[in-house]
N, C-alpha and C positions, 0 to 999 in steps of 0.2 A: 308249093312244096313238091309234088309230082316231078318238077323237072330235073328233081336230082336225083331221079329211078328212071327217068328215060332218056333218051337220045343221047347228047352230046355233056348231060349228069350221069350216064355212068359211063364214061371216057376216064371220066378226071378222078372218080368216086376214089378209088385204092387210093391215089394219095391226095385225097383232102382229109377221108373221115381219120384216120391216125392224129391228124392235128386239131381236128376238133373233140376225140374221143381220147382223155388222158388215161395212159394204160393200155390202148387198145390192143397191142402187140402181146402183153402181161396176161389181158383178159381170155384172146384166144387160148394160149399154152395154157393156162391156169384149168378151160375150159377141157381141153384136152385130156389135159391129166388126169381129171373129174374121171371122164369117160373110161378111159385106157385104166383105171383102178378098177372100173365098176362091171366093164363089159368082158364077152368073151373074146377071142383072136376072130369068131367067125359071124363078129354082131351085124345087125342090119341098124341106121341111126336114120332119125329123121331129122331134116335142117330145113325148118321154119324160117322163110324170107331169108333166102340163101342168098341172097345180092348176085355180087360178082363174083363168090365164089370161096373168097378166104378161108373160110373155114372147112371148105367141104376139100381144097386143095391138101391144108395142113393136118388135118383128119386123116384122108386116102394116101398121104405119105409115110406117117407115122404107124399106119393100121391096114397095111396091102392087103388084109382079106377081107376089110369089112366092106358093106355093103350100105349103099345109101339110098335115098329117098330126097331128093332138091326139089324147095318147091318157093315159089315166088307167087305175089299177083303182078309183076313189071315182066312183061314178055322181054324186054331188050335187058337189063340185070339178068334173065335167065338164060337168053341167048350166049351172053358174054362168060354166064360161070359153065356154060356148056361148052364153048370153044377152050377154054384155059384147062377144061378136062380130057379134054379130046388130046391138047394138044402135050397133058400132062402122062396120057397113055391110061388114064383111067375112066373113061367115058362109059364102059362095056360094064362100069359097076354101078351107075348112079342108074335110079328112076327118076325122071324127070315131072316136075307136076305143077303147072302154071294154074294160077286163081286158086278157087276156095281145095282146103283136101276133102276128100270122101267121108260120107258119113260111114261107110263100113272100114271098120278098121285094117291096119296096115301093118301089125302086129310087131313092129320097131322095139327092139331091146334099149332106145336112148333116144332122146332128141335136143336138139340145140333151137331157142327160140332168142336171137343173140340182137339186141337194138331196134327191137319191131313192135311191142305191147305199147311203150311211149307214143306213137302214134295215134292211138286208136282210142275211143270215146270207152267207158265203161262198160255199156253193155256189149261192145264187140271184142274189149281185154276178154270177160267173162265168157263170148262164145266161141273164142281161140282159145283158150285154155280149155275148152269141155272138147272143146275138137282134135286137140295136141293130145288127150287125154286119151282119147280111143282108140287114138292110132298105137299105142303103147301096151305091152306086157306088162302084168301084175308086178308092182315093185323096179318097175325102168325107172332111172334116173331121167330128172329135166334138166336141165339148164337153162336159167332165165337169167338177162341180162339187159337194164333201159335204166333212164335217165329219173329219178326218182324227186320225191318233193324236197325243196330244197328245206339242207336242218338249221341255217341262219341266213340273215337278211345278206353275207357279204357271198355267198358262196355261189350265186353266177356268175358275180363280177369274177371274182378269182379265177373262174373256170373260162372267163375271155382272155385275162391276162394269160394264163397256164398255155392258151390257145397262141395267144401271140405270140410267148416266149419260145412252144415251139415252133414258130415261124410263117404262122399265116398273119397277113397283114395287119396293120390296127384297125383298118377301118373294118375290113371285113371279121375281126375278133368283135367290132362293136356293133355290128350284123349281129353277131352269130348269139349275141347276148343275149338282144331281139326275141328273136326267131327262138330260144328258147323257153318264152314267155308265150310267144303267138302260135308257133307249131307243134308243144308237145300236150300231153295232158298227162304229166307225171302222177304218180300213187304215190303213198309214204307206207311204212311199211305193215302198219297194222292193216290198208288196205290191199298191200299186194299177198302175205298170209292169206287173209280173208278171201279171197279171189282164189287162191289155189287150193285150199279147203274146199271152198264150195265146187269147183272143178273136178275132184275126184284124186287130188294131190295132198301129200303131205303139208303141213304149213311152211315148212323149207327154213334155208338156214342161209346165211348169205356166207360167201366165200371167196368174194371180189369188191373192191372197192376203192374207188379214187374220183375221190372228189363227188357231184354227185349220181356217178354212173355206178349201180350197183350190180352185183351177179350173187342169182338164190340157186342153191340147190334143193329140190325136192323129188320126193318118189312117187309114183302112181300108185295109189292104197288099191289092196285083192278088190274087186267087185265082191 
């Protein structure tokens, strides 16, 4: 799985994951807008496993005074969303932050944690979330957004077809089926609440969804 966070996987990454991730274009705007409702003209956001960059590109365009915080554990993903910002003229406002964040907080008005939680085993969703959680002001918005448990028996297969129709091969749609049985370790949803409850989060509200890639919104409850 690593090899699609390094080297010559994130080359290709911007135009594979749109075909593997139905909506994924929908998800980021829809993401946006979240934020750009809830924030000030002069917020600071944090972006959680910020890849290539997507989101932190489509954010610094649409919000020229906010201010960011990119943080990755893939040095060559954060390489490549630091060049595309450089080379977008907004470099001069991101903090860049490779591996784990800081246990003292980072005091961020908002963060995006957008296709990163599906990866990770239980108790490291739970210690990324208490972590996302400190970095954040009283009542910031999160945005959460991963690949959830599936709600009937056809809805992988669906989501390889969805995969091929928009034009990744079949074999590799029937890969990608795969690999989402052996690479993720999806929540449903009374566990992903549960999780952000015990994080120090509202229990959230979902406000994205196709097929079974979900997006929650929740708030950081006052300490």
């Amino acid at each position: 799985m690593a090899e699609r966070f390094e080297g010559a996987g994130v080359l290709d990454y911007d135009g594979r994951i749109p075909l593997l991730v139905p909506g994924y274009e929908l998800l980021h705007r829809l993401s946006a807008a979240q934020l750009m409702t809830r924030l000030d003209p002069g917020g600071k956001v944090l972006l959680v496993g910020v890849g290539t960059g997507h989101e932190l590109l489509l954010l610094g365009r649409l919000c020229p005074h906010w201010q960011f915080v990119a943080q990755d554990i893939s040095a060559d993903m954060l390489a490549q969303a630091r060049r595309r910002a450089e080379q977008a003229g907004m470099g001069a406002r991101v903090q860049w932050w490779q591996g784990e964040l800081p246990a003292a907080g980072l005091a961020c008005d908002g963060a995006l944690c957008l296709l990163v939680l599906h990866f990770l085993a239980h108790g490291a969703k739970a210690g990324l979330l208490a972590t996302i959680a400190r970095q954040l002001t009283p009542g910031a918005p999160l945005l959460l957004a991963d690949l959830m448990a599936p709600q009937d028996p056809s809805e992988r297969a669906v989501m390889g077809q969805q995969a091929h129709l928009a034009g990744l091969p079949a074999a590799a749609s029937e890969q990608m089926v795969l690999r989402l049985a052996d690479d993720f370790i999806p929540l449903d949803e009374a566990q992903t609440q549960g999780l952000l409850r015990e994080a120090g989060f509202t229990a959230g509200r979902r406000y994205f969804q196709a097929l079974g890639f979900h997006g929650w919104l929740a708030e950081r409850i006052p300490l």
